[in-house]
Structures are given as structure tokens and as C-alpha cells.
PATISE-75503 format. One record per residue (C-alpha): x, y, z; residue in one letter. Coordinates in Angstrom, 2 decimals. Example, Ala and Ser with C-alpha at 12.3 -4.5 7.8 and 13.67 -1.06 7.14 Angstrom:
<fises>
12.30	-4.50	7.80	a
13.67	-1.06	7.14	s
</fises>
This chain:
<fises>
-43.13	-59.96	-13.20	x
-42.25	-61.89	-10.12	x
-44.68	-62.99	-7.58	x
-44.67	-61.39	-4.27	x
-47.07	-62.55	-1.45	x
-49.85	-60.23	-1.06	x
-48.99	-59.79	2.66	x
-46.17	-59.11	5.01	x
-48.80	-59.81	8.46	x
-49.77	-63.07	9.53	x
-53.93	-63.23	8.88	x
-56.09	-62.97	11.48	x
-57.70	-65.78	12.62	x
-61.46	-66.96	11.81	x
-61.97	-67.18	15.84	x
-59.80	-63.19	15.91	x
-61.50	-61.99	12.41	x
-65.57	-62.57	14.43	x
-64.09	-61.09	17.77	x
-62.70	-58.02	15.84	x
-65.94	-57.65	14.21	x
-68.68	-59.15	16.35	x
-69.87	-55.46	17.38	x
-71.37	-54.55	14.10	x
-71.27	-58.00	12.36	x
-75.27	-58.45	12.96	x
-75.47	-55.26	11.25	x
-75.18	-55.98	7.94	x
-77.07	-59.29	6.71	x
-75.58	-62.37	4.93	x
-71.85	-60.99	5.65	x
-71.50	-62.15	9.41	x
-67.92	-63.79	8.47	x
-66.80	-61.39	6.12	x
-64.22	-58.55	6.72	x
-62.67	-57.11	10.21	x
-62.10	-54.19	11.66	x
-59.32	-52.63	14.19	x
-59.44	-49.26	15.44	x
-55.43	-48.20	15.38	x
-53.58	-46.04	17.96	x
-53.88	-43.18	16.19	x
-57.07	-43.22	15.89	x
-57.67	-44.31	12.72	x
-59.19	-47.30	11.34	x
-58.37	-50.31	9.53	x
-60.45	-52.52	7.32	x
-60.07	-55.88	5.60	x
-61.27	-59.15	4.63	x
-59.55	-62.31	3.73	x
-60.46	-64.69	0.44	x
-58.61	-68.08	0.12	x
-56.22	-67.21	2.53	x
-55.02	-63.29	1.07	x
-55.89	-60.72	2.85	x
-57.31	-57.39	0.49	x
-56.92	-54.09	2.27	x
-58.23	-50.85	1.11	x
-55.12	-49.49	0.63	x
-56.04	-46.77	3.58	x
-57.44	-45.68	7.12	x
-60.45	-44.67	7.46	x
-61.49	-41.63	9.77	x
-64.20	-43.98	11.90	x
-65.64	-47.40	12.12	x
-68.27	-46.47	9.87	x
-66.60	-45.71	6.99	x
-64.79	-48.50	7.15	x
-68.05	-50.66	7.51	x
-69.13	-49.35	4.24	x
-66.28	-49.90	2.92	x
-66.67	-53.89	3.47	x
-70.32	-53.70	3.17	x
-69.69	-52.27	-0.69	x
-67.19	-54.93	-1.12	x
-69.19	-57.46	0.08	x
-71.77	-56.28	-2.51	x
-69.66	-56.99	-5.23	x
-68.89	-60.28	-4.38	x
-72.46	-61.35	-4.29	x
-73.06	-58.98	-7.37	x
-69.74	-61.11	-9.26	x
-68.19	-57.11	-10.12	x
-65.38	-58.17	-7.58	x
-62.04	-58.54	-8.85	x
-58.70	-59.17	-7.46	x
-57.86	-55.44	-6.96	x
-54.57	-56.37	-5.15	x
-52.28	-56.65	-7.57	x
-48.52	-58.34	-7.57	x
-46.85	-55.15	-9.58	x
-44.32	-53.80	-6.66	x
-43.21	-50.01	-6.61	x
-39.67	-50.65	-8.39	x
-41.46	-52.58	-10.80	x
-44.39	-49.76	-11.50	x
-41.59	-47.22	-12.06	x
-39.65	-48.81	-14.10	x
-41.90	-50.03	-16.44	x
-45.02	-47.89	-16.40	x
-43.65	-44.14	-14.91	x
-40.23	-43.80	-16.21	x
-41.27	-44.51	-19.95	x
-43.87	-41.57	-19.80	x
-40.80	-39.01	-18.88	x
-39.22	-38.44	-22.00	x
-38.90	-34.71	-21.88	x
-36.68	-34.99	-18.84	x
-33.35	-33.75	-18.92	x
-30.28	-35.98	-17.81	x
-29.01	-33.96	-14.42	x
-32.82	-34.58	-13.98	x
-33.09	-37.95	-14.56	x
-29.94	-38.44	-12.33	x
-31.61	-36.80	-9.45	x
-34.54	-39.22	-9.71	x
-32.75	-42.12	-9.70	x
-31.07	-41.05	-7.10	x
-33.78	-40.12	-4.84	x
-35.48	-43.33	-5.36	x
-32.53	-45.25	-4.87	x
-30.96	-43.73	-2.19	x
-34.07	-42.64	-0.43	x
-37.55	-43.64	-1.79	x
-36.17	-47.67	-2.00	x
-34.11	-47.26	1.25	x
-34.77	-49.93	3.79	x
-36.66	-48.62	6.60	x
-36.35	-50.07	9.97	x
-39.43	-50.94	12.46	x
-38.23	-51.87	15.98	x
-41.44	-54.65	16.72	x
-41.70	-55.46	12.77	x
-39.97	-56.31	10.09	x
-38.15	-53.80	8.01	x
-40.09	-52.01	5.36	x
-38.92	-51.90	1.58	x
-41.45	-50.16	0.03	x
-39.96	-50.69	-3.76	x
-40.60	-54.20	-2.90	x
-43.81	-53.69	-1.81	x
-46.81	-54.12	-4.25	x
-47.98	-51.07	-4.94	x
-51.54	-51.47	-4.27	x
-50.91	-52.48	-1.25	x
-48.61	-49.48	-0.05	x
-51.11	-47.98	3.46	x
-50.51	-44.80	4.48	x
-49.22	-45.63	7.65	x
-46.15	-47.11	5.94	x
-45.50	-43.64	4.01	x
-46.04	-41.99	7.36	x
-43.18	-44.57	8.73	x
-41.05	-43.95	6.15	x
-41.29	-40.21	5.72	x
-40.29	-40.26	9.64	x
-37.04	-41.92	8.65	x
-36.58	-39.66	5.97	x
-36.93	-37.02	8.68	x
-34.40	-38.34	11.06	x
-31.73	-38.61	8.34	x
-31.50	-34.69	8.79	x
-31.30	-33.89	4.92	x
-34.24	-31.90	4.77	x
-33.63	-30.79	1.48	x
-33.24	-34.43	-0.28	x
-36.29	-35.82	1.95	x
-38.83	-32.91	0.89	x
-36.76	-33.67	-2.57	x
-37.87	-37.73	-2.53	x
-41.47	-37.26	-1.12	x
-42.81	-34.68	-3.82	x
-41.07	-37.55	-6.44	x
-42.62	-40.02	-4.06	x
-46.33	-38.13	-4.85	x
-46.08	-37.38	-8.29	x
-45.27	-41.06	-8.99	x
-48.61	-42.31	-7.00	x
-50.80	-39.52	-8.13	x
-49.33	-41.17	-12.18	x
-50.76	-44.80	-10.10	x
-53.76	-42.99	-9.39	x
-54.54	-42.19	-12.43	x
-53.78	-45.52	-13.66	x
-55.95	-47.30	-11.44	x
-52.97	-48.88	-10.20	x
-53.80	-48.22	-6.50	x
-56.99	-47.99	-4.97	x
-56.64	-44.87	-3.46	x
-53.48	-42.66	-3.55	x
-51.19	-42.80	0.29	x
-48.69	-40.14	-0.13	x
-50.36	-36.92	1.70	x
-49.01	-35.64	3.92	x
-49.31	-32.29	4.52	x
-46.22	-29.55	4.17	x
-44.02	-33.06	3.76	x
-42.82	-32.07	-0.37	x
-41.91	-28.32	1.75	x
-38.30	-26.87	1.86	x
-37.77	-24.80	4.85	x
-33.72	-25.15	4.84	x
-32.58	-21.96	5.72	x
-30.67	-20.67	2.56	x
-27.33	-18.22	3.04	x
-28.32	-14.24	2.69	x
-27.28	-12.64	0.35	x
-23.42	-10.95	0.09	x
-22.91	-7.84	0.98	x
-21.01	-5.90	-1.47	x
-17.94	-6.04	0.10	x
-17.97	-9.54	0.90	x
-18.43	-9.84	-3.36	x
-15.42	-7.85	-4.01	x
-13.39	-9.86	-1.48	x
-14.01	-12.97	-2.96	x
-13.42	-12.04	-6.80	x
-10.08	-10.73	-5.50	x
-8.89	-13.69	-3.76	x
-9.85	-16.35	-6.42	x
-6.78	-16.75	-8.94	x
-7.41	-13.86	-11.84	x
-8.68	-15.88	-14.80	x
-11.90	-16.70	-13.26	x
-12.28	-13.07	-11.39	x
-14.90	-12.10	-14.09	x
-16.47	-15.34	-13.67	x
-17.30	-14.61	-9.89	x
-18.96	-11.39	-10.74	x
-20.83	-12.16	-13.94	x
-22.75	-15.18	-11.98	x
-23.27	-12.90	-9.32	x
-24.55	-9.51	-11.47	x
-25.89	-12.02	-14.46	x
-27.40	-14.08	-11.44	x
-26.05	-17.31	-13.79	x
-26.54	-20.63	-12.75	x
-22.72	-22.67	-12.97	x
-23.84	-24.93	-16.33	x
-25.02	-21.18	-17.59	x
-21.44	-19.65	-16.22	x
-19.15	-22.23	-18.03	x
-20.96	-22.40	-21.35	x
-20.15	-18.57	-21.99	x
-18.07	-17.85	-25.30	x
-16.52	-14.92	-27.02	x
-19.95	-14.44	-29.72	x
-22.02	-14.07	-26.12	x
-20.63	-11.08	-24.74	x
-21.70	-7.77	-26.58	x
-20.01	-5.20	-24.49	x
-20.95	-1.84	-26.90	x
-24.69	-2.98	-25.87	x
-23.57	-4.35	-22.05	x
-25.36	-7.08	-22.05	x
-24.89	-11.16	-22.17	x
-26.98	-13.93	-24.40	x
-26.75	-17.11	-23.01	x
-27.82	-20.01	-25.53	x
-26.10	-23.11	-23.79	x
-24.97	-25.35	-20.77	x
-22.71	-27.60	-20.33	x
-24.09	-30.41	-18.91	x
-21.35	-32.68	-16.50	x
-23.17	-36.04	-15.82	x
-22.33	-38.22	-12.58	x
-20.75	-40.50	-15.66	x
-19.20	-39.72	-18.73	x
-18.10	-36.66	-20.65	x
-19.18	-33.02	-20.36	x
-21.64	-31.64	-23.24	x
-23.67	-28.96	-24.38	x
-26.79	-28.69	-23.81	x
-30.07	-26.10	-24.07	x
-30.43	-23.59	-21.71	x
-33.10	-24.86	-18.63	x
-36.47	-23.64	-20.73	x
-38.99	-24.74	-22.41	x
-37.84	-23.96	-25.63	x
-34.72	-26.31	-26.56	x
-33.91	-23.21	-28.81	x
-34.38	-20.22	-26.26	x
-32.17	-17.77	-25.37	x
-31.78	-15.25	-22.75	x
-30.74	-12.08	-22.34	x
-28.76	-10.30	-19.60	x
-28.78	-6.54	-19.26	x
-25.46	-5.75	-17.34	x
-24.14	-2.93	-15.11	x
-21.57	-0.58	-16.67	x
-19.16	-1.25	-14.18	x
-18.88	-4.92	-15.35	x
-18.15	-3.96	-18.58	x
-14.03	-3.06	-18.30	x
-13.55	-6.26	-16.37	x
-14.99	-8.55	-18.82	x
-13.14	-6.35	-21.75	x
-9.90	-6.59	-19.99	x
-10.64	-10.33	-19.03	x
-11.34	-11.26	-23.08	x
-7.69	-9.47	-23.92	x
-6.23	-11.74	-21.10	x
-7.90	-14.76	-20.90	x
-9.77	-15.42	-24.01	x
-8.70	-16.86	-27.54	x
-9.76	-14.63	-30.93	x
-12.01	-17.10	-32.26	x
-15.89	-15.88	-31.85	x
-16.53	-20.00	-30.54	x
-14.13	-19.41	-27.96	x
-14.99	-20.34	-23.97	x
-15.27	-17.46	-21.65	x
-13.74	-19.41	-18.60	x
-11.35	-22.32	-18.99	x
-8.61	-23.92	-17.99	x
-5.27	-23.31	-20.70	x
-4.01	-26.58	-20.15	x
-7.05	-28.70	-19.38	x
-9.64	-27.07	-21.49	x
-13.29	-26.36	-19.96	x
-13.35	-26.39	-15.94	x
-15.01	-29.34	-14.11	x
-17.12	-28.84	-10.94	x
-14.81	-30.37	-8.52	x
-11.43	-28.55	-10.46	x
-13.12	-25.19	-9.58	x
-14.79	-26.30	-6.66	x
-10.67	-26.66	-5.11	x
-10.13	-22.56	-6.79	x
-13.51	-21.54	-5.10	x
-12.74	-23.01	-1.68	x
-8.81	-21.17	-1.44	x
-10.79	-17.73	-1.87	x
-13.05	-18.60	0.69	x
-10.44	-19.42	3.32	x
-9.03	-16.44	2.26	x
-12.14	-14.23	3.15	x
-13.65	-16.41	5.65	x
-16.61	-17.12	3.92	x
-16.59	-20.50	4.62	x
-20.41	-21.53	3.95	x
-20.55	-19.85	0.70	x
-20.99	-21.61	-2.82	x
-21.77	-20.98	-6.23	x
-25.04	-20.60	-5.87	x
-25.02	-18.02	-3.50	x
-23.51	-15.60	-6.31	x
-26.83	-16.41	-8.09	x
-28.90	-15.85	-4.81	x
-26.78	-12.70	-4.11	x
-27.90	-11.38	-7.96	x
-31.42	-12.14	-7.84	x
-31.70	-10.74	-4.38	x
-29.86	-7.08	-5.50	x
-31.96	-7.21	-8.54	x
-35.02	-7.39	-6.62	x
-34.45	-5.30	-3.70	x
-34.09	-2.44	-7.20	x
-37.67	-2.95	-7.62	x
-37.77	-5.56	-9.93	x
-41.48	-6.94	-10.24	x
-41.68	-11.08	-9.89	x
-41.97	-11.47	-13.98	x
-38.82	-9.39	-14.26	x
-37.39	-11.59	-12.01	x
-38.28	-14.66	-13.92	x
-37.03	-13.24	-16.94	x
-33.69	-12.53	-15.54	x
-33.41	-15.86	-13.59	x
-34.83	-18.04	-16.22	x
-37.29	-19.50	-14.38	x
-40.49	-21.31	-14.99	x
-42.72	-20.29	-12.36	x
-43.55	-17.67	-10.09	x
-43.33	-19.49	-7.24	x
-39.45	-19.47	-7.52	x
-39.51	-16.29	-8.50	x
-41.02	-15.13	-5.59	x
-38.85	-16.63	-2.68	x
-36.80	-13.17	-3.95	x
-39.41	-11.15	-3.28	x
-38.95	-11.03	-0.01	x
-35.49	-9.26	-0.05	x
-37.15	-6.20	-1.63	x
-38.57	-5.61	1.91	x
-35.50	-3.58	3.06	x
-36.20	-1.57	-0.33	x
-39.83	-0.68	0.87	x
-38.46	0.42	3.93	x
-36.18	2.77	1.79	x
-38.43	3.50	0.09	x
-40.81	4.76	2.54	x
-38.45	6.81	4.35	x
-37.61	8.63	1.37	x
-41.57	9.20	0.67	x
-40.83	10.86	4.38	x
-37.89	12.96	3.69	x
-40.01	15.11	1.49	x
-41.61	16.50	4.63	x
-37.83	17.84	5.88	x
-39.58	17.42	9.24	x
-42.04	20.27	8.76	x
-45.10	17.61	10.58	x
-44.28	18.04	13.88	x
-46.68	16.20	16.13	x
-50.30	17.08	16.63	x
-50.43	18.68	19.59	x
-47.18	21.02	18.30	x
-49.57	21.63	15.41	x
-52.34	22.58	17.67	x
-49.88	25.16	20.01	x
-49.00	26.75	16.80	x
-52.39	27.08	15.43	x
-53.13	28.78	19.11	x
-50.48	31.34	18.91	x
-51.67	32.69	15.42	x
</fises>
């Protein structure tokens, strides 16, 4: 590993280190030179103490002055004691990654490996800029010596780069990584909390109404008409969509299996993949409406070779679709319909919504989605609440407004 200086701030000097301390210095015996203290702007505290020239911070604020006393006072103790060791460390972020967190995550698939290294690229190593100091690269910073006032500076740039999405994205990557250093004693104490920052709130698209559906499927050229409406009724993610063959479609039972994905890397060629589960050799089933069932018989007479191995949705002359080549079929048959800020994941969104707003509890939800946790599950919960309302009224109807109010009650009661 290369070596990096231990700081990026000039040290304080031996006249500055006893005037930041002189207020408590007599406090503590035998340590009248050792350590300083700064109370911050915000607040907060800082703490530190200098040996042959380094400077050794915490690694943190502290709430108050005296917790960052004891702090010093408990390092000081194991200097005298000879426990002290050079907790500082040279190992910089990019380095910690790469050699000691990305070798622990095996399991991960490659559009999720992508995504990483993109995020910490592109977001987690971006440079960020201080207007009185000098820029901060925290993936060439060592990690020990990452404070949380830097992770509050850079989450702030994140913030202004108006990507919500990819910044809530980059800091929960950014937290699992240091809780991993955390655990492997390779920081002190672990920076990266801040509260509701890993959130997020990006408002997503409601759901289509059903004429808006029917629109679209009409407009987009005919051999991919089913493909619109079995992501939207199937609520199928696009990998899920495009992997579909002949053998998965059992229309005498109306349902789908899906077994596959094809997986389109940000380099090289499309493959096939598991479905997103736990079990590489999982399947799922999807329970389909009988209305679906004469367009997907009349699209397999069309559109689809004999062979049971046969894709569902291609292209005749260029074999299986890529993103972007549908992406440019998609996009005519939304300036068609004017439904400009619709993608393919809204057909998903627009399923799962309709499927709950039917009653569907959150595990039937997670069944039908293929998802992991209820926590995605539930964010569909929420659509049911125009079904309660139904719901309710109907409870109502059974009254065929025979209540009346109470003093109506009370008049009748009177005249009896």
C-alpha cells in the first residue's frame, strides 16, 4: 500500500495546542502538554493530540468538552500504560474496498456489482469541493481518519447534485461499507449516520389508469402488444419480461412461470441468468386474468416460433430485444398517448398497485412481485386505501339509507 500523510491540516502549534487547552489542562495530572481541544461551530467538539509530528484524531465529535477530555485523558493512559498503538492507519477508502470489502461480496449479482462500482465511482470517490479548504477525496482519504464532518460535507454535495435517488443510493453503500470497517476494527468509530440520509422520498409516477394501459398497448407496434400488458397484469420486471419462452406460458391453467432473466451488462453480451431470489433455482408463478389469455394465444400464433425454447418477445431479424432497441418502440407509443413520463417500470408499479388495491395482503404481494422483504412490499400497500374506502361504503349500502339521523330517529319514535 502507498503511504499517505496522516493529515490534510497543518498541526497546531505547541504555543496554539496549550492555549486551546489551558482551561482544563491543570485538570488532569502529568498530561499538561498532551492533546487539544476546539469547540466547532456547530457545536460540537473536536479532540486530538500530536506524537512526533502526526496528529491522531478520534475519528469523531464529541457532544461536549468533557467527553472529549476523557477521551484524551484515556489515551493518555495508554501511553503511560505502553497499550497505545498507532491506531491511525495509512489504508485509504479505495484501498479498504478493494481489497478487504469487495472480496467478502461474492453472492452479488453483476447488474449489482455494476451499480456499486458505479456509485462509488461516480459518487462515493467524487471530488468534493470546500470553498476555504482544499477539496475533499474521501477514497483517498485513510479510512481511519474519515470525521464525520467530512461525510456531513460530502453528503451535502451529494444533495445539491439533485439525484436524490443515486445519493440516498451511494450513502446506504457508503454505511454498509463502514459498518464492514467497524467491524473490522478498521476505524475507530463508524462516521456515516446520518439520519433519514440512505431514505428515498422521489416521488414515483401513480399508477395507470385503465385506459391509459389500453392506449399504450395499442400504440406500440403489435409484436410487443402482449408484452405491455403481461408486465403490467404479471407486474414483471423488464429482465423477467424478455426472458419469457413458449414452455412458460400455460394458457389452459392461465397462468405464467418465470425461471430466468436475461441479464444485459453495461459491457458485453446479453445472458441468462436466475430469477432475482434467493434460490438460484426458484421459480415463480403468475396467476393471470382471463382476459389476457386470447391475447397471448393469438400473440404465440403470430409472433412466436413452434419450438417449446422459443422467446416470447423478440426481434425477427435481430433476435432478443436490447434495452435501448425497445426503449426507441416504447417512447413512439408514448408520444402517441402523451404519456410522456412513463417507463417500464411503471407497468410493474401499475400491476402491483391493481393487485393490491383487490385486497391482496403484503405476503401476497411479495409472492407476486418477487420480492425479498416486506418493506418493498409494503410501499403498495398504500394504494389499497381507495379500496378501503370502497370498501366501506359498500359496508354502508347495506343500510339502503334506512339510519336517518338521530334526531329523525327520535321524531319517529315520538309519533308511535
Amino acid at each position: 500500500m502507498s503511504e499517505l500523510r496522516a493529515t490534510r491540516e497543518p498541526l497546531p502549534s505547541e504555543r496554539e495546542t496549550a492555549r486551546l487547552h489551558f482551561g482544563y489542562r491543570q485538570n488532569v495530572a502529568g498530561r499538561s502538554s498532551f492533546g487539544a481541544i476546539k469547540k466547532l461551530p456547530s457545536g460540537r467538539v473536536r479532540a486530538w493530540y500530536v506524537i512526533d509530528g502526526v496528529r491522531h484524531t478520534a475519528g469523531h465529535t464529541f457532544p461536549n468538552k468533557a467527553q472529549a477530555d476523557e477521551w484524551l485523558k484515556d489515551e493518555w493512559n495508554r501511553r503511560r500504560s505502553g497499550t497505545w498503538t498507532d491506531r491511525r492507519g495509512r489504508t485509504t477508502l479505495r484501498q479498504f474496498v478493494e481489497e478487504v470489502w469487495w472480496p467478502t461480496k461474492v453472492d452479488l449479482s453483476l447488474r449489482t456489482r455494476e451499480l456499486y462500482a458505479g456509485l462509488l465511482k461516480n459518487w462515493i470517490y467524487a471530488e468534493v469541493k470546500r470553498p476555504t479548504r482544499p477539496s475533499l477525496l474521501l477514497g483517498d482519504t485513510p479510512v481511519m481518519q474519515i470525521t464525520e464532518d467530512e461525510i456531513e460535507q460530502w453528503y451535502l454535495a451529494c444533495k445539491g447534485r439533485n439525484h436524490a435517488v443515486a445519493c440516498a443510493k451511494a450513502y446506504r453503500l457508503f454505511s454498509e461499507i463502514m459498518i464492514f470497517a467497524d467491524e473490522k476494527r478498521a476505524v475507530v468509530r463508524n462516521p456515516v449516520h446520518i439520519r433519514g440520509a440512505g431514505a428515498e422520498n422521489a416521488p414515483e409516477r401513480e399508477a395507470l389508469t385503465v385506459d391509459e394501459l389500453v392506449s399504450l398497448s395499442d400504440a406500440i407496434e403489435a409484436r410487443y402488444r402482449a408484452m405491455i400488458l403481461l408486465a403490467t397484469f404479471g407486474a414483471m420486471r423488464w429482465s423477467e419480461s424478455l426472458a419469457l419462452q413458449r414452455r412458460d406460458i400455460y394458457l389452459d391453467r392461465k397462468m405464467v412461470t418465470l425461471r430466468r432473466v436475461i441479464v444485459e451488462p453495461d459491457k458485453g453480451e446479453k445472458f441468462v441468468g436466475p430469477l432475482k431470489a434467493r434460490d438460484e433455482k426458484a421459480t415463480r408463478r403468475v396467476d393471470l386474468p382471463d382476459e389476457l389469455v386470447p391475447v397471448l394465444e393469438d400473440h404465440l400464433k403470430q409472433f412466436v416460433g413452434t419450438q417449446p425454447t422459443a422467446w416470447l418477445f423478440e426481434d425477427p431479424d435481430k433476435g432478443l430485444l436490447a434495452r435501448s432497441q425497445f426503449r426507441l418502440l416504447f417512447d413512439k407509443a408514448k408520444e402517441a398517448t402523451g404519456l410522456d413520463d412513463v417507463n417500464f417500470h411503471v407497468l410493474r408499479h401499475t400491476g402491483a398497485t391493481w393487485f393490491a388495491e383487490e385486497g391482496a395482503t403484503v405476503r401476497e404481494v411479495m409472492e407476486r412481485l418477487g420480492h425479498r422483504s416486506e418493506r418493498m412490499a409494503m410501499r403498495y400497500q398504500h394504494a389499497a386505501t381507495e379500496r378501503m374506502r370502497q370498501l366501506a361504503s359498500g359496508m354502508g349500502g347495506r343500510l339502503g339509507g334506512r339510519l336517518g339521523t338521530t334526531s329523525e330517529a327520535k321524531s319517529e319514535a315520538e309519533a308511535s
